[in-house]
C-alpha positions in Angstrom: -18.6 3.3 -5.3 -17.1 6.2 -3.6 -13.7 6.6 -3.8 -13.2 6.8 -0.1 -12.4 3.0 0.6 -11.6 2.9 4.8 -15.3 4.1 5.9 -14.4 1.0 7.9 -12.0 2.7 10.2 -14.4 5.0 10.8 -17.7 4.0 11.8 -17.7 -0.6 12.3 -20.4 -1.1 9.7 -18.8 -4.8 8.2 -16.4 -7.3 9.1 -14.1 -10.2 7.8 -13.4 -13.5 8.5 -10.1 -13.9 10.6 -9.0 -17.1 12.5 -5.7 -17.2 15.1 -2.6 -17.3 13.4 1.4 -17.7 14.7 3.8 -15.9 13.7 5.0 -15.8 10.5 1.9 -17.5 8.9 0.2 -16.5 6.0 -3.1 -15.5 7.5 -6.2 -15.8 4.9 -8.5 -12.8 5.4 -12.1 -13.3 3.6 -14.1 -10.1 3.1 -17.8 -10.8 3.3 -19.3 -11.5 0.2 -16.2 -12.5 -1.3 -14.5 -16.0 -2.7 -11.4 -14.7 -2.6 -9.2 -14.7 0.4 -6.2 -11.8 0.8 -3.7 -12.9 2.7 -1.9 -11.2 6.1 1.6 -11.9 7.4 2.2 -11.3 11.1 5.8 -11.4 12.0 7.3 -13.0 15.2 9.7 -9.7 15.8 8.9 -7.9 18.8 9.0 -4.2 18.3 9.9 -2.1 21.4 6.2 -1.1 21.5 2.9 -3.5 21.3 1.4 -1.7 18.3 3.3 -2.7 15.4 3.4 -0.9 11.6 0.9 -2.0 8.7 1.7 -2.0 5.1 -0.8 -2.9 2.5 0.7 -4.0 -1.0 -0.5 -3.8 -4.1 0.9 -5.4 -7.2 0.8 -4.5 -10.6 -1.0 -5.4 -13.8 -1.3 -9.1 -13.8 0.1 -9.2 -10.5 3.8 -8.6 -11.4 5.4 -7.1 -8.3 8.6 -6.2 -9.7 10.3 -7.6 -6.8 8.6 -6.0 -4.5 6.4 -8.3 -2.3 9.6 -10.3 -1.4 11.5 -7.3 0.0 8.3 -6.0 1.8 8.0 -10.1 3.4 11.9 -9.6 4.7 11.8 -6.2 5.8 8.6 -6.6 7.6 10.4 -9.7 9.4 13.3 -7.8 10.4 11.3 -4.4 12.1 8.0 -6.1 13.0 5.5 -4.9 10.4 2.1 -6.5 9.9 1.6 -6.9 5.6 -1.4 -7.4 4.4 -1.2 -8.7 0.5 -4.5 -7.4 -1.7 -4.4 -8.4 -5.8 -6.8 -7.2 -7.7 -9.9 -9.2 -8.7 -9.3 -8.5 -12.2 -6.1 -8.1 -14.6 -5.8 -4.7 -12.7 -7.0 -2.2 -10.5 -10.8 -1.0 -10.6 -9.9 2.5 -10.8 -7.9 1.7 -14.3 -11.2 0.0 -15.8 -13.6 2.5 -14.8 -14.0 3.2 -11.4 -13.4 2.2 -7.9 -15.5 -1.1 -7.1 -15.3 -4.3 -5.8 -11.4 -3.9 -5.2 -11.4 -0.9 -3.0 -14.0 -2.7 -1.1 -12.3 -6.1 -0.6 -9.0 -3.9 1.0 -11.6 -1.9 3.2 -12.7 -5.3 4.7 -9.7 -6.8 4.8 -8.0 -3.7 6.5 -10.9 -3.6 8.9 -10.1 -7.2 10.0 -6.7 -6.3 11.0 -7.2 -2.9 12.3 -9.9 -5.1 14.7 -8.3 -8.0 15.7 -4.3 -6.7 15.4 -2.5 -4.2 17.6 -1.7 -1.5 14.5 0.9 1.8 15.0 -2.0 4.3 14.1 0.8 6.4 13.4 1.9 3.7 10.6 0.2 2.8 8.3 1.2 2.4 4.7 0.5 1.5 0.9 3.2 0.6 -1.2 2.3 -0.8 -4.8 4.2 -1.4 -8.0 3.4 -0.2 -11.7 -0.3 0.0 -11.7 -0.5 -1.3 -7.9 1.5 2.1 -7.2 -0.7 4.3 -9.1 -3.7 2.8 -6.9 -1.5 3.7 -3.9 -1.2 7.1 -4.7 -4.6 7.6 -5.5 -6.4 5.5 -2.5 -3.8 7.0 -0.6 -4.2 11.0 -0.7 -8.5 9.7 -0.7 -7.3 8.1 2.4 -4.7 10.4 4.1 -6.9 10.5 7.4 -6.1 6.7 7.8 -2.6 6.1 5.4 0.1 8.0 6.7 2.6 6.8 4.3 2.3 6.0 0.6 5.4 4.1 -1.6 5.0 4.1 -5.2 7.5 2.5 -6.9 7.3 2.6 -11.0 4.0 4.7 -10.8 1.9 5.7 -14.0 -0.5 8.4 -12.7 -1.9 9.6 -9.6 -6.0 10.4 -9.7 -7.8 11.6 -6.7 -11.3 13.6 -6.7 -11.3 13.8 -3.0 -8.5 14.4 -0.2 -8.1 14.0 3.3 -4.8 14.6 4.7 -1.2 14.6 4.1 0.3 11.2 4.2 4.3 11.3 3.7 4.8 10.3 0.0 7.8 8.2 -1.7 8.2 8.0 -5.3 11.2 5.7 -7.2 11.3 4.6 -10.8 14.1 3.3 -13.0 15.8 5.6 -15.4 15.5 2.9 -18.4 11.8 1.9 -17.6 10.3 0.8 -21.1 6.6 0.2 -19.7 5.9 3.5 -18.0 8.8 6.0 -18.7 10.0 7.9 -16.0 9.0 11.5 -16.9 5.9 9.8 -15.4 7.3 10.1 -12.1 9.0 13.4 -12.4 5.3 14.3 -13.4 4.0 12.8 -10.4 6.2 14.5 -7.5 6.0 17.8 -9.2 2.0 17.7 -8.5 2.5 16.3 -5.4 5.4 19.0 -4.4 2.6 21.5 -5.4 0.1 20.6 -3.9 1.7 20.2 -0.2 3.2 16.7 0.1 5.9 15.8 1.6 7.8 13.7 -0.7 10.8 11.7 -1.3 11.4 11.0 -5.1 14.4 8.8 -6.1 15.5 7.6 -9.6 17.4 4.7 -10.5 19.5 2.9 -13.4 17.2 0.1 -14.2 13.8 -0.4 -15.5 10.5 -1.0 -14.6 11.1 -3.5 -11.7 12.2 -2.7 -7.8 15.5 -3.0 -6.7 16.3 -4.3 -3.3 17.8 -1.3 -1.7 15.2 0.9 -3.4 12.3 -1.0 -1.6 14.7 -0.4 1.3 14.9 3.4 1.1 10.9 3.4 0.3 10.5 1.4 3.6 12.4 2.8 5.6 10.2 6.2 6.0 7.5 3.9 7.9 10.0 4.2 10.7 10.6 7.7 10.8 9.0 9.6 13.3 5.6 10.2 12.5 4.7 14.5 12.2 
């Protein structure tokens, strides 16, 4: 499987199943070929323009979010962002058990669906994962720059990417007294990405491995700054 996963925003080759949904309902999203549904949220705030932000979330090992998907669910509420939820098929990520797969092909149908059937900011679209979900949205992301224009790790392990396309704006936090993936992780993490031409905000806090509401906040807040 290459590690490029959106060839879908490039070139329609596959679609998902997407029925009408209201705003504020969990909307199931069925790739093809899959028994397991993702699910979308569409907020009822208007934004001042039609085309609203996406952010894609990915959780982390067992699908512990830290916290996470509940701040992304409020703050998408309040500024109008579309958030589509992915989990992994397995324990984890593909990438952590071998190679990219059948996740990073459910998320490129799924994104399809709602790049196809949603109004999306082009100019806003996002990953933001926890623990191992954040080290997929570092990697995916700078494979996928040319599509993701924002990436939000939060409690990262590693970043791994073979092939690059563009700079998406990068924002790294992790807690001080993280006992699953220590910090120097991080400090790792931004100095490659600082090297290598990023633009990144890297914050560290006083608790562990989880995500504290006002650092979600921070993280979030870059999809609304004005796009380069």
């Amino acid at each position: 499987m290459t590690p490029s996963i959106l060839a879908a925003h490039r070139e329609a080759r596959l679609a998902c199943t997407a029925g009408e949904v209201a705003p504020q309902e969990l909307l199931p999203i069925t790739p093809s070929g899959s028994d397991e549904a993702y699910q979308a949220v569409i907020p009822s705030t208007s934004l001042n323009e039609e085309a609203r932000p996406l952010i894609c979330v990915l959780p982390g090992y067992g699908r512990r979010d830290g916290g996470l998907i509940a701040q992304v669910f409020e703050w998408s509420q309040r500024n109008g962002a579309i958030v589509l939820l992915a989990q992994a098929h397995g324990a984890t990520w593909d990438v952590l058990c071998g190679g990219y797969g059948p996740d990073i092909a459910k998320i490129d149908l799924a994104l399809y669906g709602l790049l196809i059937s949603q109004e999306i900011d082009r100019s806003r679209i996002a990953l933001a994962g926890f623990s191992d979900g954040a080290s997929y949205a570092l990697s995916v992301g700078m494979n996928n720059g040319d599509l993701f224009t924002h990436v939000m790790a939060y409690s990262p392990g590693f970043a791994r990417s073979r092939v690059r396309r563009g700079h998406p704006r990068m924002f790294v936090a992790h807690g001080v007294a993280d006992p699953i993936l220590p910090v120097a992780c991080s400090r790792g993490i931004t100095e490659q990405l600082v090297q290598d031409g990023y633009d990144v905000n890297y914050c560290e806090f006083s608790g562990g491995h989880t995500v504290p509401p006002e650092i979600a906040g921070w993280g979030l807040q870059t999809l609304l700054s004005s796009p380069s």
